[in-house]
Structure formats: structure tokens, C-alpha cells
C-alpha angles and dihedrals in degrees: 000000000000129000090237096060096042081062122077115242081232090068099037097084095055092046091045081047086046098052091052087047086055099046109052094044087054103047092045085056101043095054093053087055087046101056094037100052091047094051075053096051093043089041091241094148112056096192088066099041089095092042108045129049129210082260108053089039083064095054093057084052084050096043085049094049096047091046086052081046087055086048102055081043092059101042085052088054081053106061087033090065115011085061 
């Protein structure tokens, strides 16, 4: 038995609602971390050469890459119940 048929049709509008919700918060900010966390790894910004490492530097790319995982996740919640 499918997921979509355990959930009454009721509640299936505010989860789909949820899951966009979801998924564009989370792919906004995990392209920020993305893309911040690359200009940290390639020393692009000079104020910050002294305060982050390499590693950590991997962990915000890695932060960025698992919140536009949770992105893609909630924008696949979406078509499953809002259609």
C-alpha cells in the first residue's frame, strides 16, 4: 500500500505546502553554504585565510551539498502529494 493512500486527502495539500516550503528554504541555503564554503576551500576571501582550515572548509561544502539534498528531497515530497 502506497504512502499516498495511508494519508487523507484532507492532510495532502498542507504536506505538499510543507515540502515546497522545504525545498526552497533549503536549496537557497545550501547554495549559500556551497558556494561559501567553496570561495573557503580556494582562499577567495583573504579576511578568512588565518580562521578557517581546508577542513573545515570541507564540512561547510558538505553542509551545502546535504541541505541541497534536503532540497531535492522536499521538492520530491511535493509532486508525490500535491498530485
Amino acid at each position: 500500500m502506497a504512502l499516498k493512500s495511508r494519508v487523507p486527502k484532507p492532510l495532502r495539500g498542507p504536506i505538499g505546502l510543507i515540502s515546497i516550503v522545504v525545498a526552497l528554504l533549503s536549496v537557497i541555503v545550501g547554495y549559500i553554504y556551497f558556494l561559501f564554503g567553496l570561495s573557503l576551500y580556494f582562499k577567495l576571501i583573504p579576511q578568512m585565510d588565518d580562521t578557517m582550515t581546508t577542513s573545515e572548509s570541507l564540512v561547510v561544502i558538505a553542509a551545502g551539498v546535504a541541505l541541497l539534498g534536503l532540497g531535492y528531497a522536499g521538492w520530491r515530497g511535493f509532486n508525490y502529494f500535491a498530485y
